[in-house]
C-alpha positions in Angstrom: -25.8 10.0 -14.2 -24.8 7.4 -11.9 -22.8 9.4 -9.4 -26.8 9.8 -7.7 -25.7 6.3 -6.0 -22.4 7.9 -4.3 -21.7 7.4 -1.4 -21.4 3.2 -1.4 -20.0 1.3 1.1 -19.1 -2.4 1.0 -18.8 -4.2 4.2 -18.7 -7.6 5.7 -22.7 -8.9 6.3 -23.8 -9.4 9.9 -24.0 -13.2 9.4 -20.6 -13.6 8.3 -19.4 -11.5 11.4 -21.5 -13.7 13.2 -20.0 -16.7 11.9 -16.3 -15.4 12.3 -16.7 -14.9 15.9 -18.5 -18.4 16.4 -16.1 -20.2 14.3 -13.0 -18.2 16.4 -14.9 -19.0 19.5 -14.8 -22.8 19.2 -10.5 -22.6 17.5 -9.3 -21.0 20.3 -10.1 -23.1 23.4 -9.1 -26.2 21.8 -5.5 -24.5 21.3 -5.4 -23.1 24.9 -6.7 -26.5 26.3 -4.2 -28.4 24.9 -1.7 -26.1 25.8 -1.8 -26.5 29.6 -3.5 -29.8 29.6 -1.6 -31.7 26.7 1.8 -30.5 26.5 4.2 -30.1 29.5 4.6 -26.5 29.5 5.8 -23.6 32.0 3.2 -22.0 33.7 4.5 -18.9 32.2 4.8 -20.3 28.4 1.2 -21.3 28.9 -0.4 -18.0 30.0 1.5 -16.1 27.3 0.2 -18.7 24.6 -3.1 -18.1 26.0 -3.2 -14.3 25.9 -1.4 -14.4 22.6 -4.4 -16.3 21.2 -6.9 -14.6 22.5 -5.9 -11.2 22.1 -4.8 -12.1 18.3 -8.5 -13.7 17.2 -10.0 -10.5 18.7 -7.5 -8.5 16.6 -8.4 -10.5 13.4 -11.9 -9.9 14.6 -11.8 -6.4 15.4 -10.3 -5.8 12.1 -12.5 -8.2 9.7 -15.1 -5.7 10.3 -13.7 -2.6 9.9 -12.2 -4.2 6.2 -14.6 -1.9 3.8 -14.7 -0.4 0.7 -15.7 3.1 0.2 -16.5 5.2 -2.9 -17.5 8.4 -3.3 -17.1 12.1 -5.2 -13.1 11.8 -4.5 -12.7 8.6 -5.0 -12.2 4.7 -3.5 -10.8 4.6 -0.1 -9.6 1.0 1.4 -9.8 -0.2 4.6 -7.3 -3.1 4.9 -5.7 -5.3 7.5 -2.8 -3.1 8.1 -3.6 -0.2 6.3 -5.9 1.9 4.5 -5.6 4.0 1.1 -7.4 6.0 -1.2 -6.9 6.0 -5.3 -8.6 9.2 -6.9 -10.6 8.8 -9.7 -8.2 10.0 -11.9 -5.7 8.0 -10.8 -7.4 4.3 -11.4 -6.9 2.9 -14.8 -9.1 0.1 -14.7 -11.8 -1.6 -12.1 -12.6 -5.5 -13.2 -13.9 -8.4 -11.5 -12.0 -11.8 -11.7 -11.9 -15.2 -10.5 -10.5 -16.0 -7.2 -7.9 -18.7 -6.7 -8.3 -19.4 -3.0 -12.3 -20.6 -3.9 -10.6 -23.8 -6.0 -9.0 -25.4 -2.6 -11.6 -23.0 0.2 -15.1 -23.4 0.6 -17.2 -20.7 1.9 -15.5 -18.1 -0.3 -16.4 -15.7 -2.8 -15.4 -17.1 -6.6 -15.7 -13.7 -7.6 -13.5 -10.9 -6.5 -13.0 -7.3 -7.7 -9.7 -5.3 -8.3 -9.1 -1.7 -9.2 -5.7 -0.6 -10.9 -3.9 2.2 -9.9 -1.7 5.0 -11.9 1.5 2.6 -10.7 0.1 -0.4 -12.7 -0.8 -2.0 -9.4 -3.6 -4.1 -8.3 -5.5 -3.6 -5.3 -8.2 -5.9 -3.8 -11.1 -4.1 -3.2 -12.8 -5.9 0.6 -16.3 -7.3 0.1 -17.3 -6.7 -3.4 -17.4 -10.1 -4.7 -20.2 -12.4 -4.9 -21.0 -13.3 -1.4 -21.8 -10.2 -0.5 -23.0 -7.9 -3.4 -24.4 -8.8 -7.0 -20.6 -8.2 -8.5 -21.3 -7.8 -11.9 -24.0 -5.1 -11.0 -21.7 -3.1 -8.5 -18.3 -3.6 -11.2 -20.5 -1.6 -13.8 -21.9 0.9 -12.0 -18.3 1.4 -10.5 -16.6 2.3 -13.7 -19.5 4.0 -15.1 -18.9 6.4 -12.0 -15.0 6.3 -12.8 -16.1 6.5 -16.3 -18.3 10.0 -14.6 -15.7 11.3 -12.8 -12.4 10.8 -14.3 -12.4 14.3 -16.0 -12.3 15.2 -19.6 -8.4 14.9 -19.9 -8.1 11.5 -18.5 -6.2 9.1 -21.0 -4.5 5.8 -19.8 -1.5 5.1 -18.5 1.3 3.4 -21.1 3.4 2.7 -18.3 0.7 1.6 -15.9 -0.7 -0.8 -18.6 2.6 -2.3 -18.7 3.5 -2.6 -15.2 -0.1 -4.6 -15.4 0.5 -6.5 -17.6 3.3 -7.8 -16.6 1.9 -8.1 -12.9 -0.4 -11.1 -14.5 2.2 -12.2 -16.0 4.2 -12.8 -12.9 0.7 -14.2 -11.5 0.2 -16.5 -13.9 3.9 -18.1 -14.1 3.5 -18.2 -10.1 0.1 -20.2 -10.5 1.7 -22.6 -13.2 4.4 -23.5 -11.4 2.9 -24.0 -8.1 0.4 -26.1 -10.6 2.9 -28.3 -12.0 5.3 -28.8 -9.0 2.2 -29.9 -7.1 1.5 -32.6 -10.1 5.3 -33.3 -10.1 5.0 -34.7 -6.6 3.9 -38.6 -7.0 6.6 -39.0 -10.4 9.4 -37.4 -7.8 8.2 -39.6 -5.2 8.5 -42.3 -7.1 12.0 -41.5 -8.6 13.1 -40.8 -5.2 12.3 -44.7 -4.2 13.8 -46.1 -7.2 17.3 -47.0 -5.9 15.6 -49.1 -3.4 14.0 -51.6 -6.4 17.0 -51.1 -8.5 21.0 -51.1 -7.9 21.9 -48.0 -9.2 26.2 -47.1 -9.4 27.4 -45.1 -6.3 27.9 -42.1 -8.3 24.2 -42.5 -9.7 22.9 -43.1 -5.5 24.7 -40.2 -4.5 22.4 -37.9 -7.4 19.4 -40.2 -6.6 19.5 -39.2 -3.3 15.6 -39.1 -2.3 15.7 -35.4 -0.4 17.7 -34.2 -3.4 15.5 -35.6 -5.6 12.6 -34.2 -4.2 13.6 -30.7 -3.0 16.0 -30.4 -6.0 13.5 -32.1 -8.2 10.4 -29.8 -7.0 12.7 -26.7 -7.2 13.6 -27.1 -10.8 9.8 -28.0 -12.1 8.5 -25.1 -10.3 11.3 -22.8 -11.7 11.7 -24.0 -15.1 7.6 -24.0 -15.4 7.3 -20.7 -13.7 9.9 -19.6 -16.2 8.5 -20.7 -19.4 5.2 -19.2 -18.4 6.5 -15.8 -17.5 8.4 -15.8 -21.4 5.2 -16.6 -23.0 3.0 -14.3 -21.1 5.0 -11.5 -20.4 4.0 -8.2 -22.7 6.1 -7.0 -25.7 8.7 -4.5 -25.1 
């Protein structure tokens, strides 16, 4: 039985609160300071800017802790930014760990992050159990073997759900590849944009070279096209 370890809570560790504030604490002045000392504002424009700042850091604050994850006998309940919500036990169709894409360009984030799927095929982030704060491979099995508890008898999986799923990573992955390749695109568009000026080109052949059409046209299309051939190969049968 492994429902013995309900109620569990995953929250944000006191050093990493302690870290947000600093790190908010030394952001904001320099904004404020160079907003009535650097630029030539209003008196008015500046003391807004200043409150704004202020009072949004201590929202972000406020709210970084109360982000949690909660399971117990009913279910997992979600504390997020702007809203909180609760999937039954019954109603999740999967709980897996996978890698997070924000840890390949961020530092000081987890690599590991865990999601549980709902009856609607959609993913939802659950806050703080990832690898900076809990052993995630440890707390993803004894998750589902409490799902696995307290499902009921009747539970079967979801067709639809699987499918919505499935094509939810699909959609993720054609998103990643052609942010991937549009990003690699950059230095060949960059350097088709400056062509015309080594080479005498006709004026129909300058007007398509043009180098802001060539590079938001040019980006555009990779992105598209990539994010396109992706999808077709990923995307689930019918």
């Amino acid at each position: 039985m492994s429902t013995h370890e309900l109620p569990r809570e995953y929250r944000m560790r006191p050093g990493r609160t302690t870290a947000l504030i600093v790190s908010s604490g030394l952001a904001v002045p320099g904004a404020v300071l160079s907003v009535w000392f650097v630029g030539d504002f209003p008196d008015r424009v500046s003391v807004s800017v200043t409150l704004f700042m202020v009072g949004f850091m201590s929202w972000i604050i406020h709210r970084a802790r109360q982000l949690a994850t909660t399971a117990d006998l009913k279910g997992i309940e979600v504390r997020g930014f702007l809203r909180r919500y609760r999937m039954a036990w019954e109603e999740i169709q999967g709980i897996h760990a996978a890698p997070n894409p924000g840890a390949r360009t961020q530092s000081n984030v987890p690599s590991t992050i865990t999601y549980a799927y709902g009856d609607d095929g959609r993913r939802r982030l659950l806050p703080y159990v990832d690898d900076l704060h809990v052993d995630v491979a440890r707390e993803v099995r004894l998750l589902n073997e409490i799902w696995e508890e307290l499902r009921g008898e009747g539970w079967a999986a979801d067709a639809t759900a699987a499918m919505n799923a499935a094509r939810g990573q699909a959609r993720r992955q054609a998103l990643m590849s052609g942010i991937g390749c549009s990003m690699f695109a950059l230095l060949p568009l960059m350097a088709l944009a400056l062509l015309p000026v080594f080479v005498e080109f006709p004026e129909w052949a300058q007007s398509v070279l043009d180098p802001f059409a060539v590079l938001g046209g040019g980006w555009v299309a990779v992105f598209g096209i990539t994010a396109w051939i992706s999808y077709r190969r990923n995307r689930p049968a019918e």
